[in-house]
Every structure is written in C-alpha cells, then in structure tokens.
Biopython code that builds the backbone (N, CA, C, O; Angstrom):
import numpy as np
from Bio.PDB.StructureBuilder import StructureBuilder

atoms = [
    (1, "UNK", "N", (54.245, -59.421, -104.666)),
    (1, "UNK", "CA", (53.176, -58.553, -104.219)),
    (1, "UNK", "C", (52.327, -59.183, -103.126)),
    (1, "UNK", "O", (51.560, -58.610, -102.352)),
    (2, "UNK", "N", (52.574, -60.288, -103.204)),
    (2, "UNK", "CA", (51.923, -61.138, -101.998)),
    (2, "UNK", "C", (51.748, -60.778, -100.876)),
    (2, "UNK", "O", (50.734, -60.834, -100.180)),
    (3, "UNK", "N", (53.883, -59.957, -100.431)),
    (3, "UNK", "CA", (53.745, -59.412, -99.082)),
    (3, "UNK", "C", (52.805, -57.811, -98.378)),
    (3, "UNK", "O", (52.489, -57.434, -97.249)),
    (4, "UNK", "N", (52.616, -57.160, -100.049)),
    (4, "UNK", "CA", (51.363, -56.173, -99.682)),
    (4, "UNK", "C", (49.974, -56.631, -99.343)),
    (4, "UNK", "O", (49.222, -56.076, -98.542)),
    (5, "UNK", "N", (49.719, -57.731, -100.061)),
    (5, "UNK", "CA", (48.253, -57.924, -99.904)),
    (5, "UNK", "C", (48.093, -58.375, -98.331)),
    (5, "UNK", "O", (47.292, -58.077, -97.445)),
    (6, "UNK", "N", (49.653, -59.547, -98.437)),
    (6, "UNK", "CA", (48.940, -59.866, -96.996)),
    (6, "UNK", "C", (48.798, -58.570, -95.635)),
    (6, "UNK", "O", (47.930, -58.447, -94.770)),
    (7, "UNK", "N", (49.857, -57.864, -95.875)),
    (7, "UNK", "CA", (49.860, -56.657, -94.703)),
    (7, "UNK", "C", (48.630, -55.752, -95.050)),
    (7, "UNK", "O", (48.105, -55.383, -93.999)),
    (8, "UNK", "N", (48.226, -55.446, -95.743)),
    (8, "UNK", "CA", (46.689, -54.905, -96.206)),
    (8, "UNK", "C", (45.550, -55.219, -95.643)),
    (8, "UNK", "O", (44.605, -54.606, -95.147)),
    (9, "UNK", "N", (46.044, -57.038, -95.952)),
    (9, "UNK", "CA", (44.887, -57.394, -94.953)),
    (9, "UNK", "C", (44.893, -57.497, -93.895)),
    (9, "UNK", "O", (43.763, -57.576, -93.414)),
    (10, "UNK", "N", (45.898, -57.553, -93.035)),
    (10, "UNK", "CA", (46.002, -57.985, -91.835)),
    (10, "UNK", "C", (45.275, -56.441, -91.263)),
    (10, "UNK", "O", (44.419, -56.322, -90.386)),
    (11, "UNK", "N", (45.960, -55.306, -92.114)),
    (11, "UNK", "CA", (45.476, -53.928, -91.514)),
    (11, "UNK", "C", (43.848, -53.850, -91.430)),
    (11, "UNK", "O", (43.172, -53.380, -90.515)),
    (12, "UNK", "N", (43.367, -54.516, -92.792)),
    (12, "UNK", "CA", (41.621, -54.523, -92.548)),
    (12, "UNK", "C", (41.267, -54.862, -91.365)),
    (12, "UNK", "O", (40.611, -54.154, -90.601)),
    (13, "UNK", "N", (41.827, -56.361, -91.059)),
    (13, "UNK", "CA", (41.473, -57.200, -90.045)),
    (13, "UNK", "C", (41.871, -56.541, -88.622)),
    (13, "UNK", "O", (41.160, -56.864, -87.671)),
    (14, "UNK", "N", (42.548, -55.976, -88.474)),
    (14, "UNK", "CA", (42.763, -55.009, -87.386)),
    (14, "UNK", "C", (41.909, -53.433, -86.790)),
    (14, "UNK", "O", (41.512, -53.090, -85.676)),
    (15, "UNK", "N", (41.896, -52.940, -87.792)),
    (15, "UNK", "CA", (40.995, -51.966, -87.804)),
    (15, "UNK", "C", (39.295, -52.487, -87.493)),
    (15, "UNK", "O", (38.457, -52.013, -86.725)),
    (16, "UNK", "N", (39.223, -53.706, -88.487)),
    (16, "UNK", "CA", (38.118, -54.075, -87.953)),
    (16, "UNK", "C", (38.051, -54.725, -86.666)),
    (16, "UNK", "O", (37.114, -55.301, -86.115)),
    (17, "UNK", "N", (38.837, -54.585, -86.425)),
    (17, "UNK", "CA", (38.783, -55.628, -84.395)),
    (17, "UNK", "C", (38.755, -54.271, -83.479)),
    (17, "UNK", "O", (38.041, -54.054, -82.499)),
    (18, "UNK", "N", (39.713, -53.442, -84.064)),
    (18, "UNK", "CA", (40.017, -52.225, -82.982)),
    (18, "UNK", "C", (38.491, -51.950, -82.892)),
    (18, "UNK", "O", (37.998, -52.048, -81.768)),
    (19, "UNK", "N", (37.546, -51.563, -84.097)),
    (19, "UNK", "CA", (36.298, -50.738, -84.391)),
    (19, "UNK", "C", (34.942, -51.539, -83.428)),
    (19, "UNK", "O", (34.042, -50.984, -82.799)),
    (20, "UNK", "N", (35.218, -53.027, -83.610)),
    (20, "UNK", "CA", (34.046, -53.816, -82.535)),
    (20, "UNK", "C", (34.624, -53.730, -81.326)),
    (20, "UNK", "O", (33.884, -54.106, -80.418)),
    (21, "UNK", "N", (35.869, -53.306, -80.946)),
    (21, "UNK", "CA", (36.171, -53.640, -79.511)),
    (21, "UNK", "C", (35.582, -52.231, -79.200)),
    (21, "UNK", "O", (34.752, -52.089, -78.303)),
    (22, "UNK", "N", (35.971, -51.322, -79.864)),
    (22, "UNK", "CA", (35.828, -49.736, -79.181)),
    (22, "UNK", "C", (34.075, -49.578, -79.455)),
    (22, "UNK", "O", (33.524, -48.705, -78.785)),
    (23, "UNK", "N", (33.323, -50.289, -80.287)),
    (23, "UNK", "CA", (32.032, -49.898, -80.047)),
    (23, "UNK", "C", (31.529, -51.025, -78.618)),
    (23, "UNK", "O", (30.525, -50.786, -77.947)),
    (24, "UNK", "N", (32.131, -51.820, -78.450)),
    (24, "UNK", "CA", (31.516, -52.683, -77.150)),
    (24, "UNK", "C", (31.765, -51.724, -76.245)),
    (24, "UNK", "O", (30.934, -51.747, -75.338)),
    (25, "UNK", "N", (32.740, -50.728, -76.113)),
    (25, "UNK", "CA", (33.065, -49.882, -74.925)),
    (25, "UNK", "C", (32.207, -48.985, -75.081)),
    (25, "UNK", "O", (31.618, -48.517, -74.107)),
    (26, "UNK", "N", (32.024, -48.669, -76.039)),
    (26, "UNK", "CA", (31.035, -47.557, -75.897)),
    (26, "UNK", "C", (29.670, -47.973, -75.172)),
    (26, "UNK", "O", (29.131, -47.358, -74.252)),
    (27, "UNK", "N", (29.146, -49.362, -75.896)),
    (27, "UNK", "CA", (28.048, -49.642, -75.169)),
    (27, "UNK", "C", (27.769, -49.873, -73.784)),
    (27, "UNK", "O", (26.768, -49.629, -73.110)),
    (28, "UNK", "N", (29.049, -50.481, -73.464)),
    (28, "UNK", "CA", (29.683, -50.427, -71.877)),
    (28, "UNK", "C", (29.742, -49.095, -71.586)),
    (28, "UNK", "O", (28.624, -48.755, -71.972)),
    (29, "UNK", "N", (30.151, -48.313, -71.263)),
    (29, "UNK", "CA", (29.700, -46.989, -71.287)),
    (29, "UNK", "C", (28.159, -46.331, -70.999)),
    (29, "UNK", "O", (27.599, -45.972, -69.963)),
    (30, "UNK", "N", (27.812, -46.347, -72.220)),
    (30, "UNK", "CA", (26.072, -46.312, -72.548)),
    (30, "UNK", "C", (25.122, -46.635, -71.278)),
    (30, "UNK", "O", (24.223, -45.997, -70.731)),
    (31, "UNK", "N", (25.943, -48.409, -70.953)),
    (31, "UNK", "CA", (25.271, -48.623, -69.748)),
    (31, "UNK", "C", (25.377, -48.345, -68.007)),
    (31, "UNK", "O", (24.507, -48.078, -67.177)),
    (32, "UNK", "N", (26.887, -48.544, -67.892)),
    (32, "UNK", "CA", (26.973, -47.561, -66.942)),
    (32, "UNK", "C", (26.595, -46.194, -66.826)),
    (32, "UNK", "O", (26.222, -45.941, -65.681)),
    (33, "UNK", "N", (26.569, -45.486, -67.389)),
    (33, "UNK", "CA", (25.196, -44.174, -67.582)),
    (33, "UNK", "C", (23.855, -44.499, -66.813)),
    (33, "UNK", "O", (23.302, -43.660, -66.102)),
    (34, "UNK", "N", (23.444, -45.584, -66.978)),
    (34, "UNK", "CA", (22.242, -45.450, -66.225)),
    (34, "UNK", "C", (21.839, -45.916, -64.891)),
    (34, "UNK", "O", (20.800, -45.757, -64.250)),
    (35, "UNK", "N", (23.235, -46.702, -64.574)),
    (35, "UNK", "CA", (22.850, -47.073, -62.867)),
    (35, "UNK", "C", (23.747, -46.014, -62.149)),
    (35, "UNK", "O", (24.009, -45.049, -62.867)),
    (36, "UNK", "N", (24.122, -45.992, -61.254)),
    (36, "UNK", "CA", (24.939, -44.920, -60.695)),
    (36, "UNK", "C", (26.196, -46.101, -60.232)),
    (36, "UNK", "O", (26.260, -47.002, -59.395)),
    (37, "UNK", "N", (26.822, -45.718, -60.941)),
    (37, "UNK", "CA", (28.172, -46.034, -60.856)),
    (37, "UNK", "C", (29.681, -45.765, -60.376)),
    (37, "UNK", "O", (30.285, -44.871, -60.969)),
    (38, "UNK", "N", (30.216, -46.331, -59.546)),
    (38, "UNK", "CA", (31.334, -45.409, -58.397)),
    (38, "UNK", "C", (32.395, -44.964, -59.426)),
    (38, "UNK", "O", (33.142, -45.775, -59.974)),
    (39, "UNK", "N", (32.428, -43.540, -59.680)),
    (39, "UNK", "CA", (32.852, -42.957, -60.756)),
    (39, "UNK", "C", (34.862, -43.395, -60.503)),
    (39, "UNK", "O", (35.636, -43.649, -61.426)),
    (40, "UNK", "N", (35.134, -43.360, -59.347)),
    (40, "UNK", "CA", (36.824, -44.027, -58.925)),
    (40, "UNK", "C", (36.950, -45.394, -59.437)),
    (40, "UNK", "O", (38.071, -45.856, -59.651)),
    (41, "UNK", "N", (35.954, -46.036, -59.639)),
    (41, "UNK", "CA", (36.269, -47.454, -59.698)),
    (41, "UNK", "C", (37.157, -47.161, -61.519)),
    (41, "UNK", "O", (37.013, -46.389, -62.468)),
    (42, "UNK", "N", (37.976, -48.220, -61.178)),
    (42, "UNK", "CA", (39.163, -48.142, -62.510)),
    (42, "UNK", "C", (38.562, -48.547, -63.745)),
    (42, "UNK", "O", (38.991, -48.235, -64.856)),
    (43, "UNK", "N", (37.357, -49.393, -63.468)),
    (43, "UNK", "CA", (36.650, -50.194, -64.956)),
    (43, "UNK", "C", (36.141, -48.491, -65.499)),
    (43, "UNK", "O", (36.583, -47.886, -66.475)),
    (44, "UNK", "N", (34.967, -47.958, -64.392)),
    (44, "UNK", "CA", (34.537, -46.400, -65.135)),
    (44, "UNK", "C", (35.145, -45.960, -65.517)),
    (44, "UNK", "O", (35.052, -45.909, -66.743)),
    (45, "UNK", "N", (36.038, -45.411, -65.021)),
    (45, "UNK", "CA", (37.149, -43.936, -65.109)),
    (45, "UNK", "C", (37.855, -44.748, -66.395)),
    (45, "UNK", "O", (38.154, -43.919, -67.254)),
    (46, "UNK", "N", (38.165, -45.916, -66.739)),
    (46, "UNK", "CA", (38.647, -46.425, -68.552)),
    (46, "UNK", "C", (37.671, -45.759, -69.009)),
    (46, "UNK", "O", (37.739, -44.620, -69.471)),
    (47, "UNK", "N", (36.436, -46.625, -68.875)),
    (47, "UNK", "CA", (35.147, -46.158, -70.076)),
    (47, "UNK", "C", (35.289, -44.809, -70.313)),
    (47, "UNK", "O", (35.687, -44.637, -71.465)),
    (48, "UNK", "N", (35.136, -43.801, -69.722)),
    (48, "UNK", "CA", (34.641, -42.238, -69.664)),
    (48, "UNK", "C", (36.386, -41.815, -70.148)),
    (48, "UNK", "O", (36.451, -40.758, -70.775)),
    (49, "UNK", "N", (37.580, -42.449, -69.940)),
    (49, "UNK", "CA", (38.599, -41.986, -70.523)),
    (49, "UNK", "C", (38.438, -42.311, -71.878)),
    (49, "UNK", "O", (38.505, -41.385, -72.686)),
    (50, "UNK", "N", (38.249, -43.398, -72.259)),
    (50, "UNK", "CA", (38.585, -43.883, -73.736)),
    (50, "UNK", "C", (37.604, -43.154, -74.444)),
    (50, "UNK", "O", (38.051, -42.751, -75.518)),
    (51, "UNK", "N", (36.529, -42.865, -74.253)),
    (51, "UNK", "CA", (35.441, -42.517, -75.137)),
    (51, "UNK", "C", (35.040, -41.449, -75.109)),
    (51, "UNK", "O", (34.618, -40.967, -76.160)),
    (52, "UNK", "N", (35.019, -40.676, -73.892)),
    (52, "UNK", "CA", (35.058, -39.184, -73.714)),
    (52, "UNK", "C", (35.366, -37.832, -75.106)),
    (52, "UNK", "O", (34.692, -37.021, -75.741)),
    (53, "UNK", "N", (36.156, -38.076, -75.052)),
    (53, "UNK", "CA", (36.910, -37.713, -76.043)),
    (53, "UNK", "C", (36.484, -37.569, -77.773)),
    (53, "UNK", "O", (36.825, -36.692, -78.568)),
    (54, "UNK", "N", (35.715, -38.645, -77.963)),
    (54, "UNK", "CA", (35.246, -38.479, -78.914)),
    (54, "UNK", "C", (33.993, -38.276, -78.916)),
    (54, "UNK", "O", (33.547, -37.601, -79.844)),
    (55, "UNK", "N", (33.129, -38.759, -77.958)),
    (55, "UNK", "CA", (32.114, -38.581, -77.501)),
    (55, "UNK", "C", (31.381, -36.550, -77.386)),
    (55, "UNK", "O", (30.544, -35.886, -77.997)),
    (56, "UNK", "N", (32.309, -36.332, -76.283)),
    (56, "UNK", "CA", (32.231, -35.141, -76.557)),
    (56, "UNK", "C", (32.533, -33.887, -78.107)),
    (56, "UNK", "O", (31.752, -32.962, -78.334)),
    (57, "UNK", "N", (33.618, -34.130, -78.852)),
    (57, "UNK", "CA", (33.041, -33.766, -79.829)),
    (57, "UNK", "C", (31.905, -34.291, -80.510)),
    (57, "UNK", "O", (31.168, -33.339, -80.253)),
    (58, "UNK", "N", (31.337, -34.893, -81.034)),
    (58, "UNK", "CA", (30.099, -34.895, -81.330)),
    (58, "UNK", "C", (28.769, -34.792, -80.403)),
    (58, "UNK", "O", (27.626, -35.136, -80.706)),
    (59, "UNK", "N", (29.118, -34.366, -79.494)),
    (59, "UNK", "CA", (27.969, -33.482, -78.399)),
    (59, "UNK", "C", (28.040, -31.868, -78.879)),
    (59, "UNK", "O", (27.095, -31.088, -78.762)),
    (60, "UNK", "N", (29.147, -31.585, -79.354)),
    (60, "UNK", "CA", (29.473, -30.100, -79.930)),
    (60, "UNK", "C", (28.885, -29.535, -81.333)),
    (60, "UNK", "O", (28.768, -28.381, -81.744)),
    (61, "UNK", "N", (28.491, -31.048, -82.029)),
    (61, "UNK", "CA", (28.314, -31.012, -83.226)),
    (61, "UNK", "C", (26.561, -31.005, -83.328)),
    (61, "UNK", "O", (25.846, -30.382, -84.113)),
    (62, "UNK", "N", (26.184, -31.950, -82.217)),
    (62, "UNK", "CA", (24.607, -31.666, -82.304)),
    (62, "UNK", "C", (23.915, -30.319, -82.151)),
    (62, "UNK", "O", (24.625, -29.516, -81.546)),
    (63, "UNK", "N", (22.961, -29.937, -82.454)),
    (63, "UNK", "CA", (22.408, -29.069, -82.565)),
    (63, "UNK", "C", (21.368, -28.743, -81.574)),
    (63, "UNK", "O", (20.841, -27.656, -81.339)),
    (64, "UNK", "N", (21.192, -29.806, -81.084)),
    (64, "UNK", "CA", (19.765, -29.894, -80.051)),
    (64, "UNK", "C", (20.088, -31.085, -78.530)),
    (64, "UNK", "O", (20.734, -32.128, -78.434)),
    (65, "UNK", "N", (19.581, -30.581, -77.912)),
    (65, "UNK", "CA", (19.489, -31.555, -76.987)),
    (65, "UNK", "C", (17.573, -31.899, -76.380)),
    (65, "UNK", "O", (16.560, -31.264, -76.087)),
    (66, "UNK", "N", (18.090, -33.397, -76.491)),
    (66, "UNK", "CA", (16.230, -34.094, -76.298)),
    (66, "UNK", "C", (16.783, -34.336, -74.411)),
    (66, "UNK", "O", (17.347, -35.263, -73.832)),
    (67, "UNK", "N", (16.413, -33.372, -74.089)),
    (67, "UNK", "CA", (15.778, -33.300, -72.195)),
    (67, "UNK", "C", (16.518, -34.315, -71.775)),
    (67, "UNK", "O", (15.930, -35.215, -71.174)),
    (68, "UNK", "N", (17.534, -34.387, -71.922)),
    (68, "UNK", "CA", (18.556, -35.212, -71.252)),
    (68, "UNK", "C", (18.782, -36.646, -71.621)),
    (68, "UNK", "O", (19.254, -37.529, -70.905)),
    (69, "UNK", "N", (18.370, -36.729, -72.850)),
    (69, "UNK", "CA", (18.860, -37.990, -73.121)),
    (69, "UNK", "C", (20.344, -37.865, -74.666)),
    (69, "UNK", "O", (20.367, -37.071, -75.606)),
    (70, "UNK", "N", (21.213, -38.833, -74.368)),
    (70, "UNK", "CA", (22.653, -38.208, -75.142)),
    (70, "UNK", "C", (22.804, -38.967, -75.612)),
    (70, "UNK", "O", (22.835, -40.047, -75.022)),
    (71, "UNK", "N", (23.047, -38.851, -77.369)),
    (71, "UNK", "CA", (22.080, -39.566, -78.589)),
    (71, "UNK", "C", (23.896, -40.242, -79.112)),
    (71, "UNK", "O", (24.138, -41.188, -79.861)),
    (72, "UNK", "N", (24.860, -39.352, -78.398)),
    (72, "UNK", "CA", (25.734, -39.488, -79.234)),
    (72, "UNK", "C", (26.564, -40.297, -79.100)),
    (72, "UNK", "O", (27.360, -40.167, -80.030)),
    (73, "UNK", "N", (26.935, -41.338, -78.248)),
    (73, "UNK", "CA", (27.550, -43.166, -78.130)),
    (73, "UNK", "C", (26.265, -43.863, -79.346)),
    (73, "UNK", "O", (26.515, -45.003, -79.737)),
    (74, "UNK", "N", (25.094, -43.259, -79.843)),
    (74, "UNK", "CA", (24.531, -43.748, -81.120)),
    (74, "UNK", "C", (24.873, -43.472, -82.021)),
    (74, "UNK", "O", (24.699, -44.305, -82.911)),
    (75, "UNK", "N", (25.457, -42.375, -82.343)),
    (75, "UNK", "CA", (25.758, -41.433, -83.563)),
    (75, "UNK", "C", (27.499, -42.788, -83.560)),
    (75, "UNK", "O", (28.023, -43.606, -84.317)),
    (76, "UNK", "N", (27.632, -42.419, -82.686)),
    (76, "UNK", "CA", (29.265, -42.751, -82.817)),
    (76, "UNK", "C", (29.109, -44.327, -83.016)),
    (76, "UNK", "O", (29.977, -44.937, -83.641)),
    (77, "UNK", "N", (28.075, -44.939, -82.520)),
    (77, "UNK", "CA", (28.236, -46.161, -83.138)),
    (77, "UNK", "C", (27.923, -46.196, -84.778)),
    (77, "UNK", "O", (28.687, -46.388, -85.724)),
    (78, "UNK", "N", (26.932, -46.013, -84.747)),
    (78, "UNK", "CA", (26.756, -45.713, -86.472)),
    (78, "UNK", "C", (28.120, -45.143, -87.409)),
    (78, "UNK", "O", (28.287, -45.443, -88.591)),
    (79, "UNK", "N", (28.904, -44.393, -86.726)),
    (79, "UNK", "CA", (29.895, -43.946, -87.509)),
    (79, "UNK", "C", (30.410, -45.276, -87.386)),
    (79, "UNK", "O", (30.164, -46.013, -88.340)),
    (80, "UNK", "N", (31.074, -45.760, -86.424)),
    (80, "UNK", "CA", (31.558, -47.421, -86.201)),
    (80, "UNK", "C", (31.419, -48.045, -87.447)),
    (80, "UNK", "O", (32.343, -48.373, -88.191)),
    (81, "UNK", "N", (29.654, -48.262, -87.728)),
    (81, "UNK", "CA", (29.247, -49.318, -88.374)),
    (81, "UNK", "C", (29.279, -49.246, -89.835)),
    (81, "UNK", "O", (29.190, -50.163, -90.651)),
    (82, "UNK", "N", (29.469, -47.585, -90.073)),
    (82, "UNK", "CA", (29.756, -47.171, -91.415)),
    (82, "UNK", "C", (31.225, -47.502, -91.635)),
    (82, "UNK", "O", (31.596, -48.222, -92.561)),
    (83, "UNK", "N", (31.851, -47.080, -90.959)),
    (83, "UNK", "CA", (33.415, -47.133, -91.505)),
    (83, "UNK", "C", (33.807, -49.121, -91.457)),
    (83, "UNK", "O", (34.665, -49.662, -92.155)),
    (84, "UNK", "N", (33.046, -49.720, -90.610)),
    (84, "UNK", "CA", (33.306, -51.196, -90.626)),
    (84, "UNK", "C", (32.557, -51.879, -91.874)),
    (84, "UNK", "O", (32.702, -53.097, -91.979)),
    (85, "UNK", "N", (31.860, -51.291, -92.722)),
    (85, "UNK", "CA", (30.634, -51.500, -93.617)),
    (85, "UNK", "C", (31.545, -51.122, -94.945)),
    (85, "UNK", "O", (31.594, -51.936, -95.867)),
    (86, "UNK", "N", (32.285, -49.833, -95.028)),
    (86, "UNK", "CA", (32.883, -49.209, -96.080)),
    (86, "UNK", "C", (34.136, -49.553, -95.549)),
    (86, "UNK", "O", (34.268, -50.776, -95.507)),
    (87, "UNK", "N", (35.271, -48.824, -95.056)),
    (87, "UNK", "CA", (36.205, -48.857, -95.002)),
    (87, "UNK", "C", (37.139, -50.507, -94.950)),
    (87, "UNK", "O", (38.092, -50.843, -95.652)),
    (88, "UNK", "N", (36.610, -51.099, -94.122)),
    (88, "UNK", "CA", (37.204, -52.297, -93.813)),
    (88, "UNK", "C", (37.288, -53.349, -95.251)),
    (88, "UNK", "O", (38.266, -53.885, -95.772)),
    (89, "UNK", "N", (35.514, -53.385, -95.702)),
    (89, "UNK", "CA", (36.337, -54.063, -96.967)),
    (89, "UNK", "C", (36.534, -53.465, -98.550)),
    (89, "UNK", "O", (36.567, -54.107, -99.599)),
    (90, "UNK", "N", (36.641, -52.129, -98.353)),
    (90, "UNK", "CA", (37.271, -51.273, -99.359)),
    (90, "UNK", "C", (39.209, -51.755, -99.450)),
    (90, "UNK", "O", (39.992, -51.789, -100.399)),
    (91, "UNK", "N", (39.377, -52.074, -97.880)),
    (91, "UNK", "CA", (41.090, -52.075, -97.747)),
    (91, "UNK", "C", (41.290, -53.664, -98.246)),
    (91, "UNK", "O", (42.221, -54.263, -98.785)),
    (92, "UNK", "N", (39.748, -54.100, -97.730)),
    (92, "UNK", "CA", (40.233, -56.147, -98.292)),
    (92, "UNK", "C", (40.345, -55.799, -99.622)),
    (92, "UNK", "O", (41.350, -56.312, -100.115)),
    (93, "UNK", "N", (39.669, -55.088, -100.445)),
    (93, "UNK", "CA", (39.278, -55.068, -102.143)),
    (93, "UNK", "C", (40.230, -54.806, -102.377)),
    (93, "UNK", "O", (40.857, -55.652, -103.014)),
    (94, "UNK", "N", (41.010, -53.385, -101.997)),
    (94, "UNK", "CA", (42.056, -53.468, -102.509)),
    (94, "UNK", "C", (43.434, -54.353, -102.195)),
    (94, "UNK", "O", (44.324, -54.054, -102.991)),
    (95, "UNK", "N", (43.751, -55.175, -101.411)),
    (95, "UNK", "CA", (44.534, -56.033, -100.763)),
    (95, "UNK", "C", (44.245, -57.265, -101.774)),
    (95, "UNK", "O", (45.203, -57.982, -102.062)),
    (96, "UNK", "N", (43.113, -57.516, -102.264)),
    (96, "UNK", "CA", (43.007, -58.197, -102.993)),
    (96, "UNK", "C", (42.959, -58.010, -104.505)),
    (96, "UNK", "O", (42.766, -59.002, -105.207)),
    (97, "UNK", "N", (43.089, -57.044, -104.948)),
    (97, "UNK", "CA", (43.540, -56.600, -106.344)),
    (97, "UNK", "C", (44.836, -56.228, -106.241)),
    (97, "UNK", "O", (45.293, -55.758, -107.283)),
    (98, "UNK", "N", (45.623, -56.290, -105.261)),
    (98, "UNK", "CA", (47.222, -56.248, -105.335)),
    (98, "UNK", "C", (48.063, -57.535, -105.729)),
    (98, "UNK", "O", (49.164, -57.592, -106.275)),
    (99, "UNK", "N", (46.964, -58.867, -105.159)),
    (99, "UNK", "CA", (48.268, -60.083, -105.141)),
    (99, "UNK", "C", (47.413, -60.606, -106.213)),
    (99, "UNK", "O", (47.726, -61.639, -106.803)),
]
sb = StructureBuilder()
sb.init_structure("model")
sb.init_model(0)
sb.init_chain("A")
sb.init_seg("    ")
for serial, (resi, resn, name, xyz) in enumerate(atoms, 1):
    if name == "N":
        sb.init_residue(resn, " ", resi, " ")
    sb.init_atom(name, np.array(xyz, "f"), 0.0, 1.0, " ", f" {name:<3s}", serial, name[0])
structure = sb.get_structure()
C-alpha cells in the first residue's frame, strides 16, 4: 500500500504547487491592471489567457459592482487558499491512513 500513499502524496504536493503558482499569476495579473501595460507583450496576453477564464466566471457570479474596482482575482484567491487549507491536506490524511 505504500505505492498508494506515496502517489497520493505526491498528488497533494502537486496540486498544492499548481494552486501557489496559479495564485502568484493571478497576483501578477492584479498588478498589471494598474499600470498600463502593452497588452501584445507575450508576459500579458499569458496572464489575461490563463486567468481570464476563470476570472470571468466569477465576475458573472457577483452581484454588484463597486465603481470599478474587480474584487474577483480576491475572491479567486481565497478560493485558492481554501482549497490549499482543506483539500491539500485532506489528500495528505488520507495518503496517510493508506500506508
């Protein structure tokens, strides 16, 4: 059973890397938002590809908008920090009640 626990964990440990890398982008993101940024340049056009996407659904989901400021690279980090808070070592717990 050894070889489940260890692939279990390795999956925690992954998910949790994917989840800090994709919230650094977001914050990267976040900040290009506020200088004006050459929207062709290849670093932007990643950011606004990778995150877009999710970003915008939960712009669909808010209810309100505060006069132009866009709450939701916060929301989405918080989801981040929940699922890295719960999920990640829910999968160690169980990875570790396997071996």
């Amino acid at each position: 059973m050894f070889v489940v626990n260890n692939f279990m964990m390795a999956i925690a440990q992954l998910i949790d890397f994917l989840l800090s890398a994709y919230m650094w982008i977001i914050i990267g993101r976040a900040v290009i938002s506020w200088v004006n940024a050459d929207p062709y340049n290849p670093v932007v056009r990643f950011l606004y590809e990778v995150t877009e996407p999710l970003l915008s659904r939960i712009r669909k989901l808010l209810p309100f908008s505060m006069g132009g400021i866009d709450f939701s690279p916060m929301i989405l980090i918080m989801v981040i920090m929940f699922l890295q808070s719960f999920l990640v070592p829910t999968l160690k717990q169980m990875a570790m009640t396997l071996g």
